[in-house]
One Martini backbone bead per residue (centre of mass of N, CA, C, O) as a GRO file, in nm:
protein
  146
    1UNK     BB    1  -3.743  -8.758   2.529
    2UNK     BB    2  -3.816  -8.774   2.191
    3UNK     BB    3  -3.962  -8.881   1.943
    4UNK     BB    4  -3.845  -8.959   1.617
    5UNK     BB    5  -3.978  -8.761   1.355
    6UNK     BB    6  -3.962  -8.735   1.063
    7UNK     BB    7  -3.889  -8.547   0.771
    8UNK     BB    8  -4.098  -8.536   0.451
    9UNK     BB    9  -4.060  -8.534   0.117
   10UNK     BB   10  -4.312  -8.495  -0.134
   11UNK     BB   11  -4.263  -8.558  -0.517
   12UNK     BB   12  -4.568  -8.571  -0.697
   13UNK     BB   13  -4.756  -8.711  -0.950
   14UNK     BB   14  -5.064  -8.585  -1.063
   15UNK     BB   15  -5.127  -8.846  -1.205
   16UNK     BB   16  -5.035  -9.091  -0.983
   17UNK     BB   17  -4.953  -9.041  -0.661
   18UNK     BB   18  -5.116  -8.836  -0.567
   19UNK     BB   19  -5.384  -8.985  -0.641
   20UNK     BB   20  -5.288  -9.205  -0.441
   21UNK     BB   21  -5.319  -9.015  -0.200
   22UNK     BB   22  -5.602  -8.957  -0.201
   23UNK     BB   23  -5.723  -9.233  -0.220
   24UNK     BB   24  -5.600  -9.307   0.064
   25UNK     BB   25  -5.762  -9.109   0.221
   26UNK     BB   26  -6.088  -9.216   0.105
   27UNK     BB   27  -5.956  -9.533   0.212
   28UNK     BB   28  -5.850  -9.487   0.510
   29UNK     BB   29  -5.526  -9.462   0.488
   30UNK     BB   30  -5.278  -9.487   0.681
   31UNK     BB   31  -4.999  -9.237   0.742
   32UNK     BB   32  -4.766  -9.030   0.827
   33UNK     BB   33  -4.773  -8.664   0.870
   34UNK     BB   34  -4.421  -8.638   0.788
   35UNK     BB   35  -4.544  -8.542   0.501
   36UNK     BB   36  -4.477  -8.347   0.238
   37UNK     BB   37  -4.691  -8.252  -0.049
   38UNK     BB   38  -4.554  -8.155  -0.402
   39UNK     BB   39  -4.714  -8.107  -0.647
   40UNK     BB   40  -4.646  -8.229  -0.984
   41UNK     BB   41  -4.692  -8.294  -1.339
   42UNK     BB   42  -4.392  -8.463  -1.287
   43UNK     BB   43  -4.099  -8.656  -1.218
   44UNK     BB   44  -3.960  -8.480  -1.452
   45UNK     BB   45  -4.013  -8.180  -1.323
   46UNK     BB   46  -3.773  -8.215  -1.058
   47UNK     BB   47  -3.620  -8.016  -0.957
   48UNK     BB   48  -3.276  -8.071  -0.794
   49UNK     BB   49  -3.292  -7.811  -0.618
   50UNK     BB   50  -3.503  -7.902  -0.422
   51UNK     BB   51  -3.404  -8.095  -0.310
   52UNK     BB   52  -3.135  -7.999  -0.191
   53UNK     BB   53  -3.281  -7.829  -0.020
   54UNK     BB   54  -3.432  -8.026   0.142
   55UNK     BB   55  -3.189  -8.094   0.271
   56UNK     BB   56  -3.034  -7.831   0.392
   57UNK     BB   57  -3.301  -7.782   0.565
   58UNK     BB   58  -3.347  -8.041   0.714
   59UNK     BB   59  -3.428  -8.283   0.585
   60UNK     BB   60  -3.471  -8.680   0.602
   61UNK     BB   61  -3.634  -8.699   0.330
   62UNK     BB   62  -3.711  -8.792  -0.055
   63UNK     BB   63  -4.022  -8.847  -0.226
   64UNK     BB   64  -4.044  -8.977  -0.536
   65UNK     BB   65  -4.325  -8.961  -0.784
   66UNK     BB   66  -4.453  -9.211  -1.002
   67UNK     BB   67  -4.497  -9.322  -1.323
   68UNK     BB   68  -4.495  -9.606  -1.458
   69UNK     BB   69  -4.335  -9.740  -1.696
   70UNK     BB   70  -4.575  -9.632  -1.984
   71UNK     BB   71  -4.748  -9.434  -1.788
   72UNK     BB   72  -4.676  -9.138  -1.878
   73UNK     BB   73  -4.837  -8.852  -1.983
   74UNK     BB   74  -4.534  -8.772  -2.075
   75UNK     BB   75  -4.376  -9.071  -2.200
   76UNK     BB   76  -4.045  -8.975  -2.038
   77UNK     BB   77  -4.039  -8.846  -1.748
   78UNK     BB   78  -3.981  -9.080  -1.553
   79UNK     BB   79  -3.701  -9.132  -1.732
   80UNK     BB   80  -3.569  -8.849  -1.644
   81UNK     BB   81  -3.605  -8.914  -1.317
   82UNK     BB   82  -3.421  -9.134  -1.283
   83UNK     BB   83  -3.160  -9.013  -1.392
   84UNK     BB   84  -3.156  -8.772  -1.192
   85UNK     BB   85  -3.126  -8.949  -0.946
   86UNK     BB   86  -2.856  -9.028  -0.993
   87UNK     BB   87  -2.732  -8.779  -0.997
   88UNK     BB   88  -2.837  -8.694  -0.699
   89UNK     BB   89  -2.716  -8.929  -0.536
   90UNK     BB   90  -2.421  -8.833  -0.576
   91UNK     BB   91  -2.418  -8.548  -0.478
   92UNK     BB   92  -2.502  -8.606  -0.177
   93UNK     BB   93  -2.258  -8.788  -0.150
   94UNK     BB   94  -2.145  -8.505  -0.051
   95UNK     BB   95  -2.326  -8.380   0.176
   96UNK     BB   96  -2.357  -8.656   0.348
   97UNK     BB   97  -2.650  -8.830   0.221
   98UNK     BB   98  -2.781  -9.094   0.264
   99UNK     BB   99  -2.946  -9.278  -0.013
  100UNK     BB  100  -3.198  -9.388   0.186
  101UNK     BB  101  -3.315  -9.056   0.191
  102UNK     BB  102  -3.404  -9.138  -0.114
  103UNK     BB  103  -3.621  -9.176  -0.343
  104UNK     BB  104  -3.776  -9.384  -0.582
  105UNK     BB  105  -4.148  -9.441  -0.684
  106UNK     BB  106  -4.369  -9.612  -0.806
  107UNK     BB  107  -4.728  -9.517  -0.865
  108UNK     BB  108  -5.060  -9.540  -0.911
  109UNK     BB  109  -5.349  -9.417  -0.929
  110UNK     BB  110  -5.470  -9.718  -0.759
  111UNK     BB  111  -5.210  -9.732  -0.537
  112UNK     BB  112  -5.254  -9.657  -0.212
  113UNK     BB  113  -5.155  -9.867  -0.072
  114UNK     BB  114  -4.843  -9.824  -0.179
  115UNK     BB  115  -4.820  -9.573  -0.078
  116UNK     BB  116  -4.875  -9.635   0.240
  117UNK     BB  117  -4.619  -9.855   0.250
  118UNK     BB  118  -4.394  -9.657   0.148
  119UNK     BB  119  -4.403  -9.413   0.392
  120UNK     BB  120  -4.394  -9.643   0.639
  121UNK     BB  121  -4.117  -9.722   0.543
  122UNK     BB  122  -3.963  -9.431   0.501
  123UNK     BB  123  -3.983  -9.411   0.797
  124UNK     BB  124  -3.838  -9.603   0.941
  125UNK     BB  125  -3.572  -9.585   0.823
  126UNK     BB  126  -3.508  -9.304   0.920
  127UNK     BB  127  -3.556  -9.367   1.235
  128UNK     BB  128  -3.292  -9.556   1.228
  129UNK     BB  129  -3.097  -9.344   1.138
  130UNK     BB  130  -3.187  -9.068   1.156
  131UNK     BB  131  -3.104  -8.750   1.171
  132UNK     BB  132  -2.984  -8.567   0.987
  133UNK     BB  133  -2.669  -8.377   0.906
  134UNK     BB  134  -2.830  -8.111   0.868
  135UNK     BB  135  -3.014  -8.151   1.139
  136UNK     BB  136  -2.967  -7.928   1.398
  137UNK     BB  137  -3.280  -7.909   1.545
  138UNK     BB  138  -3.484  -8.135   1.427
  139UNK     BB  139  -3.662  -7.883   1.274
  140UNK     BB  140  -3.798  -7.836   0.962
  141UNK     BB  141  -3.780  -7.618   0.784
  142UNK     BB  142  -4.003  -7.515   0.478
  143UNK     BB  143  -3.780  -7.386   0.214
  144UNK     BB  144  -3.818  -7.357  -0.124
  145UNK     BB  145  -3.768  -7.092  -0.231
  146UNK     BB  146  -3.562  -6.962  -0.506
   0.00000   0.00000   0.00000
């Protein structure tokens, strides 16, 4: 039998998060592969629909990045996000979908290190939860369209 390893999504705000993803890579600092990334230009921009989707697709984590408070290019982006996060964390657990597979979290686009340990972490917890109640193949194919 394989070790579990989870699939998660990242919707990364252009300004800040996706650049310290950049940032990560560029200062050869690892963490594991099984994030796909989807740069938003906010991540108060970040649809609702697209997260239940990645979760009903059968994925096991979801991390929304975003720009520190005070600091979104867009003024109050990331506190619109912080807000829809409150309401989908609650729609979730009616899919069943334990809250601790979804996360925000503010990254700075300076912050490469902080990204690179947020994934680390966010993949170890979900390791340790196990695969999605939703992946029943425990192999999460994205499909986001529609």
């Amino acid at each position: 039998m394989s070790e579990f390893e989870p699939k998660i999504v990242g919707f990364f705000c252009n300004w800040c998060t996706f650049t310290a993803a950049d940032l990560a890579g560029t200062s050869r600092l690892s963490y594991p592969p099984n994030i796909k990334i989807i740069r938003v230009m906010c991540s108060g921009m970040v649809d609702p629909k697209y997260v239940i989707k990645a979760f009903l697709n059968g994925v096991d984590g979801v991390l929304i990045g975003g720009c520190w408070p005070g600091d979104c290019h867009y003024i109050n982006g990331n506190l619109k996000a912080r807000r829809r996060v409150a309401m989908l964390t609650e729609i979730l657990k009616q899919y069943g979908i334990d809250e601790r597979r979804f996360w925000l979290r503010w990254i700075a686009a300076s912050e490469g290190n902080m990204l690179q340990e947020v994934v680390n972490e966010m993949t170890d917890k979900l390791i340790k939860l196990g695969p999605s109640p939703l992946n029943k193949s425990h192999k999460a194919d994205l499909v986001l369209d529609s």
